[in-house]
FIPA-123431 format. One record per atom (N, C-alpha, C, O): residue in one letter; x, y, z; atom name. Coordinates in pm, whole numbers, always signed. Example, Ala and Ser with C-alpha at 12.3 -4.5 7.8 and 13.67 -1.06 7.14 Angstrom:
2
{aa: A u: +1319 v: -569 w: +780 at: N}
{aa: A u: +1230 v: -450 w: +780 at: CA}
{aa: A u: +1320 v: -330 w: +780 at: C}
{aa: A u: +1424 v: -332 w: +846 at: O}
{aa: S u: +1285 v: -225 w: +708 at: N}
{aa: S u: +1367 v: -106 w: +714 at: CA}
{aa: S u: +1290 v: +3 w: +787 at: C}
{aa: S u: +1341 v: +114 w: +804 at: O}
END
This chain:
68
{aa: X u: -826 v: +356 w: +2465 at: N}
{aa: X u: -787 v: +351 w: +2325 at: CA}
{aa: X u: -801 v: +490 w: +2264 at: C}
{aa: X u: -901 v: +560 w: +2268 at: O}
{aa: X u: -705 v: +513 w: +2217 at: N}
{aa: X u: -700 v: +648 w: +2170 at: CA}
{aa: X u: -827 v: +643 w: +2010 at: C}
{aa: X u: -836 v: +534 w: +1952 at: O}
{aa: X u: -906 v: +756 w: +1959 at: N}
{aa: X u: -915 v: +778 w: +1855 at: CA}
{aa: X u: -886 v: +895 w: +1739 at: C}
{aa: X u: -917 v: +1014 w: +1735 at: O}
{aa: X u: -802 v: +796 w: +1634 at: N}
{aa: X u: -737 v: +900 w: +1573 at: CA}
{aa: X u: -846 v: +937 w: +1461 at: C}
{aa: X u: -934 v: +856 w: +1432 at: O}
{aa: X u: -838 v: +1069 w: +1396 at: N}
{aa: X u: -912 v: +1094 w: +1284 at: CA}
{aa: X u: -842 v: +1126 w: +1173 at: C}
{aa: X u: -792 v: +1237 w: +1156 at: O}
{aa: X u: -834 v: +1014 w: +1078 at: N}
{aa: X u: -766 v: +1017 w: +964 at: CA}
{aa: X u: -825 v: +1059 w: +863 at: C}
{aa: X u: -880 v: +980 w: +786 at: O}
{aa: X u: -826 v: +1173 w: +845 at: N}
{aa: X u: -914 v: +1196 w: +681 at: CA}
{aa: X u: -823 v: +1210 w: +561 at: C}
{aa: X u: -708 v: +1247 w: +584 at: O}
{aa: X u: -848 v: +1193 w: +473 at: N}
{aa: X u: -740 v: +1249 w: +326 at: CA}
{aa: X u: -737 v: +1388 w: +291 at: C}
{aa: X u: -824 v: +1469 w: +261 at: O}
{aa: X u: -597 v: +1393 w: +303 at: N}
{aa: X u: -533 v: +1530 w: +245 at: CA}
{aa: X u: -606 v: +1637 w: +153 at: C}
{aa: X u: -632 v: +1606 w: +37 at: O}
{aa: X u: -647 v: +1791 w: +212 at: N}
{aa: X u: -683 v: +1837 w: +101 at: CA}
{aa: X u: -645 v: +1807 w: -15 at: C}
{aa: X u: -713 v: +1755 w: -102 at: O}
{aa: X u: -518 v: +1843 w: -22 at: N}
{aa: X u: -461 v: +1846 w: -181 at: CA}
{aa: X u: -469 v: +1693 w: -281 at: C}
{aa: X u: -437 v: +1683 w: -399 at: O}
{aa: X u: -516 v: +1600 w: -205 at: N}
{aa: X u: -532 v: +1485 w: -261 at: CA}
{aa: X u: -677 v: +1471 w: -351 at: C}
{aa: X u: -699 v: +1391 w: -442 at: O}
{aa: X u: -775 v: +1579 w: -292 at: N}
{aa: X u: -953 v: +1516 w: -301 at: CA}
{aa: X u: -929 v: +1522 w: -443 at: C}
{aa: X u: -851 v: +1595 w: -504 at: O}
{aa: X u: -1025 v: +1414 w: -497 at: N}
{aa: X u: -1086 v: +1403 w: -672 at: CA}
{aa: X u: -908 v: +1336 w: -667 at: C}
{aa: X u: -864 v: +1364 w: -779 at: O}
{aa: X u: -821 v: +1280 w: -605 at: N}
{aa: X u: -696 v: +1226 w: -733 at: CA}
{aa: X u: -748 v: +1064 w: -711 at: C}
{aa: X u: -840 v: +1029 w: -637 at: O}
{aa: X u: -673 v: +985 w: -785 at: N}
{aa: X u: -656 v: +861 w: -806 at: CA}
{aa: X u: -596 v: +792 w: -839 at: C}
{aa: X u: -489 v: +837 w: -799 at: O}
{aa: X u: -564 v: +664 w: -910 at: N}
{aa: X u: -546 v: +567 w: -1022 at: CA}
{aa: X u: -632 v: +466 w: -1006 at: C}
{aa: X u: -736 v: +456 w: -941 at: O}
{aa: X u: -569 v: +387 w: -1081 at: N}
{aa: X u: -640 v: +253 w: -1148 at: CA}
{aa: X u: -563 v: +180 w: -1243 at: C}
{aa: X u: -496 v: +235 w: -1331 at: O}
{aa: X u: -570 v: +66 w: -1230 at: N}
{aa: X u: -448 v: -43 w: -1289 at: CA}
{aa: X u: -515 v: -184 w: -1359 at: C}
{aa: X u: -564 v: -279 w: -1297 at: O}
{aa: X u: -502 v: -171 w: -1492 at: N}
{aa: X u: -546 v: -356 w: -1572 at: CA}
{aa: X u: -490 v: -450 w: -1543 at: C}
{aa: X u: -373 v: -447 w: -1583 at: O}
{aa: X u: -515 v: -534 w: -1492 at: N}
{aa: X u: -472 v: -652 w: -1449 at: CA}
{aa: X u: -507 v: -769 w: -1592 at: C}
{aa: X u: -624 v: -804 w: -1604 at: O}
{aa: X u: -413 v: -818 w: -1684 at: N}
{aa: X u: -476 v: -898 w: -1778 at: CA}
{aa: X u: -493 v: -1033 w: -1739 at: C}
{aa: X u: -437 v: -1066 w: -1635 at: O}
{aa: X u: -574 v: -1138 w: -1814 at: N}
{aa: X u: -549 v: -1245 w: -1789 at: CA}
{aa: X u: -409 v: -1314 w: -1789 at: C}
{aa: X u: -392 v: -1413 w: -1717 at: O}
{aa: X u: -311 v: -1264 w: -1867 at: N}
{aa: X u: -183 v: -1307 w: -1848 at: CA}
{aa: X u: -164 v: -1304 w: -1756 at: C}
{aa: X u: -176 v: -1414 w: -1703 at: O}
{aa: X u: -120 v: -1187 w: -1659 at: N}
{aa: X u: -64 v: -1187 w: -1549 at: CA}
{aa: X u: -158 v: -1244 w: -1453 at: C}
{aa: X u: -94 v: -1260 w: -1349 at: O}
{aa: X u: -279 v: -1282 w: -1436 at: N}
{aa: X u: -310 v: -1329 w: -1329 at: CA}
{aa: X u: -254 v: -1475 w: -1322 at: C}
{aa: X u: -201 v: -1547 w: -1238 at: O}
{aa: X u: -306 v: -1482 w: -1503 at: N}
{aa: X u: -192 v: -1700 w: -1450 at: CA}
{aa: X u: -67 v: -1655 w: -1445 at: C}
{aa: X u: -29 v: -1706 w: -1340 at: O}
{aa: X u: +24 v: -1593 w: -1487 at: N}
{aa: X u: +171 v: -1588 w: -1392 at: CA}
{aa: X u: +177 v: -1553 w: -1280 at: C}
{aa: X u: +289 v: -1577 w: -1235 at: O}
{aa: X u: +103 v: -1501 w: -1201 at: N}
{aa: X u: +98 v: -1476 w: -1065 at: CA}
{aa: X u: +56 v: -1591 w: -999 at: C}
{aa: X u: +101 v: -1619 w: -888 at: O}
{aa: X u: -40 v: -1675 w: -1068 at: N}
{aa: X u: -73 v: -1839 w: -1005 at: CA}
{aa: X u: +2 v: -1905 w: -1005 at: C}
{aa: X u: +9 v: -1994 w: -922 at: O}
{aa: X u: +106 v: -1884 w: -1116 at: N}
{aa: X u: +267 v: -1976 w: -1037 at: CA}
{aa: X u: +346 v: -1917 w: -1015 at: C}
{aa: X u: +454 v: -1899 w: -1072 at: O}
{aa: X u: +307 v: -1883 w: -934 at: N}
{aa: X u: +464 v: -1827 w: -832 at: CA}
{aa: X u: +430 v: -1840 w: -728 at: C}
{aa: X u: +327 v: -1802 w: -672 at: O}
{aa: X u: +554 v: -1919 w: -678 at: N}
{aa: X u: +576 v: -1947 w: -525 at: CA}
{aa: X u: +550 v: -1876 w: -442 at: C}
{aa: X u: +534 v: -1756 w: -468 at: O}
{aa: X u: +539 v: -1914 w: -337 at: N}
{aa: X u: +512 v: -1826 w: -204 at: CA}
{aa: X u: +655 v: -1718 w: -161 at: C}
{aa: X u: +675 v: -1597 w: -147 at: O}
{aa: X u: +718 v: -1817 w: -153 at: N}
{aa: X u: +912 v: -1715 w: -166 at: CA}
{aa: X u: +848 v: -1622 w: -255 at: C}
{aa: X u: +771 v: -1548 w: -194 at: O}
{aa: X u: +856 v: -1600 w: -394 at: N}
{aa: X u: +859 v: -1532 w: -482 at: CA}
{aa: X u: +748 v: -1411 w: -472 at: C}
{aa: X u: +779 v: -1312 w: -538 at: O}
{aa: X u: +635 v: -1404 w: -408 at: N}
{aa: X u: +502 v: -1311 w: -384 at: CA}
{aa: X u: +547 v: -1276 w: -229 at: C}
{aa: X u: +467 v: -1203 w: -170 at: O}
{aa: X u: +652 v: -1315 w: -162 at: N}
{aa: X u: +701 v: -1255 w: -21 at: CA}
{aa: X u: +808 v: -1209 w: -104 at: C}
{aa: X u: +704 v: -1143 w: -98 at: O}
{aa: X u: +890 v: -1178 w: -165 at: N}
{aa: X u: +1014 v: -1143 w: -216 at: CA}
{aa: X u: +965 v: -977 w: -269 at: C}
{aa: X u: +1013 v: -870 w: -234 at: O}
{aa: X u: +847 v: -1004 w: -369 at: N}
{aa: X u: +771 v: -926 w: -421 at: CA}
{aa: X u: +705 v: -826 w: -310 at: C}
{aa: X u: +760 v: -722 w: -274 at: O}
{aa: X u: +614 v: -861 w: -273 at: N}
{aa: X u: +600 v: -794 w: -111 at: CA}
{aa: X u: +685 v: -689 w: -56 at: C}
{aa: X u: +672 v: -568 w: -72 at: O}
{aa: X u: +790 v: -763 w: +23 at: N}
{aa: X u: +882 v: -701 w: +69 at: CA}
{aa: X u: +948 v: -623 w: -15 at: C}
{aa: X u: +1014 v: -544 w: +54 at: O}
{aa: X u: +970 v: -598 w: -158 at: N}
{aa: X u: +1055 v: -538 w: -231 at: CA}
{aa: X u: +954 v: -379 w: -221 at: C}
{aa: X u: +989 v: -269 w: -177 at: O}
{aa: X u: +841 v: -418 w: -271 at: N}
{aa: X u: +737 v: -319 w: -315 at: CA}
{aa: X u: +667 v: -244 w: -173 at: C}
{aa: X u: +581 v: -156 w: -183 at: O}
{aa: X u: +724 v: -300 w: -28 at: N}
{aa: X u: +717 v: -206 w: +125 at: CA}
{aa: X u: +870 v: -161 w: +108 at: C}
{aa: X u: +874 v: -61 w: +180 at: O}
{aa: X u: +938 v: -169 w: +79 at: N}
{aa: X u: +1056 v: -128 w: +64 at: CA}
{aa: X u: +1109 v: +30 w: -6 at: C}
{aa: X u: +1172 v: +129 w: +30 at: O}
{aa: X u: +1012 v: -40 w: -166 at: N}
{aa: X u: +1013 v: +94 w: -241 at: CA}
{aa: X u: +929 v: +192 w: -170 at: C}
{aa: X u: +985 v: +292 w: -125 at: O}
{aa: X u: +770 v: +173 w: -148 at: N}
{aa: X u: +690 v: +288 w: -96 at: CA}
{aa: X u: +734 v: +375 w: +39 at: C}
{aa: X u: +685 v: +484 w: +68 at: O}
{aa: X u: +872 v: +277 w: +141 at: N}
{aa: X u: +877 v: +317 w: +281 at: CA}
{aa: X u: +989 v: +450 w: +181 at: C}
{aa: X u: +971 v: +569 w: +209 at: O}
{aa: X u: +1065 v: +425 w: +105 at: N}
{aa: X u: +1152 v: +449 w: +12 at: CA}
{aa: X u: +1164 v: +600 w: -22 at: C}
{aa: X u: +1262 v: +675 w: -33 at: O}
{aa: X u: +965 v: +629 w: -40 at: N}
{aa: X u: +953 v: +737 w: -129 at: CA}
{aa: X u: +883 v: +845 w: -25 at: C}
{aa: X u: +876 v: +963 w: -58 at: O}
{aa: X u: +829 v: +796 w: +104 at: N}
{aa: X u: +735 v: +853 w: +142 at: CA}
{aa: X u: +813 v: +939 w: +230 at: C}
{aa: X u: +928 v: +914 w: +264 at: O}
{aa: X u: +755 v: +1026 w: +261 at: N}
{aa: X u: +825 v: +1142 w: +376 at: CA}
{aa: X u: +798 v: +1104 w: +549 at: C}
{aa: X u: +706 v: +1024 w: +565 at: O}
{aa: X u: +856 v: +1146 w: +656 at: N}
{aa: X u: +841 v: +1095 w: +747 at: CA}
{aa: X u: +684 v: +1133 w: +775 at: C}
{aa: X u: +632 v: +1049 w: +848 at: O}
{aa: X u: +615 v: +1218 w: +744 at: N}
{aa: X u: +477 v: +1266 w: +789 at: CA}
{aa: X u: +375 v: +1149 w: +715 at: C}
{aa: X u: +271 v: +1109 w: +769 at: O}
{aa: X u: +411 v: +1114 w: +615 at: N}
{aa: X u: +380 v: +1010 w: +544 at: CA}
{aa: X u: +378 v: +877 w: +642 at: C}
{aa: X u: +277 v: +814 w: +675 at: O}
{aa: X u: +462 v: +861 w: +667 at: N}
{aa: X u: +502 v: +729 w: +721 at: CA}
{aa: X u: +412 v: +710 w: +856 at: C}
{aa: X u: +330 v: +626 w: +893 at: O}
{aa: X u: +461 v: +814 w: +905 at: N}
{aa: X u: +344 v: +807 w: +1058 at: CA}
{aa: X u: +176 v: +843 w: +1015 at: C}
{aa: X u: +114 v: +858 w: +1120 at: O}
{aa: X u: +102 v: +858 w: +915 at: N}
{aa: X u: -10 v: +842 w: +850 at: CA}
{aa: X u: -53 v: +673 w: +852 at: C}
{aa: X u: -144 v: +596 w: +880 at: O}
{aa: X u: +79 v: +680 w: +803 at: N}
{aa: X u: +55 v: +487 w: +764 at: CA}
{aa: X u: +51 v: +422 w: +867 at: C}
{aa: X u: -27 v: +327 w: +855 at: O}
{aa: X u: +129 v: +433 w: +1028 at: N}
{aa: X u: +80 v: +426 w: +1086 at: CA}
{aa: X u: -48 v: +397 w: +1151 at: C}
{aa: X u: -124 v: +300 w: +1151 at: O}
{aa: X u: -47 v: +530 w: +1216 at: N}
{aa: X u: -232 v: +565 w: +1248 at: CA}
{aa: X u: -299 v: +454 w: +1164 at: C}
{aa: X u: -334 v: +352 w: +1224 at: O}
{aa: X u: -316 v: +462 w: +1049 at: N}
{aa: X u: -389 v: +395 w: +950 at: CA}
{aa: X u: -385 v: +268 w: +1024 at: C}
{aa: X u: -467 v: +229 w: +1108 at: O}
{aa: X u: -292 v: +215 w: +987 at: N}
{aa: X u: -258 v: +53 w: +1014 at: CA}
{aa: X u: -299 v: +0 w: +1150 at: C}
{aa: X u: -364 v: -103 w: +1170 at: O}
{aa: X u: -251 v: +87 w: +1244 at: N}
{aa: X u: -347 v: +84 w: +1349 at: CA}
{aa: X u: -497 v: +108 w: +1409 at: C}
{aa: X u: -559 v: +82 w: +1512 at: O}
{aa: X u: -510 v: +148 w: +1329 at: N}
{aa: X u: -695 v: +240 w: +1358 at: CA}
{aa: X u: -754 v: +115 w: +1414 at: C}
{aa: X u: -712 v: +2 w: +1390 at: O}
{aa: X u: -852 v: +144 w: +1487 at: N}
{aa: X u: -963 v: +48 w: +1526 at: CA}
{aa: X u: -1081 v: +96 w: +1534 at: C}
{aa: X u: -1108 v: +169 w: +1629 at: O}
{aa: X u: -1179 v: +65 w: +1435 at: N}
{aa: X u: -1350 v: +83 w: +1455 at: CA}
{aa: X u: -1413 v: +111 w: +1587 at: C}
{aa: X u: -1535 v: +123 w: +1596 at: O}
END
């Protein structure tokens, strides 16, 4: 098994976000169908595969693959 070493990007250290989630949207998110939160899903891997650069993409990778 290979091990990869993924650390974060200089130019990234100290960035972030952060996002409010209100009580509204959590009960509209409690009804919605399963279709509708896979629709959602897939739309929102779609946009990010969308924006990211190929060096990007193979990060995500590695990532997704890593094993402890």
């Amino acid at each position: 098994m290979k091990n990869y070493n993924i650390i974060p990007k200089a130019e990234n250290a100290g960035k972030g976000f952060d996002y409010t989630v209100t009580d509204e949207q959590i009960k509209e998110h409690q009804n919605r169908t399963l279709l509708e939160i896979f629709e959602w899903l897939e739309n929102t891997n779609k946009f990010i595969y969308s924006i990211q650069t190929p060096e990007e993409r193979e990060r995500m990778k590695l990532a997704k693959n890593f094993k402890a």
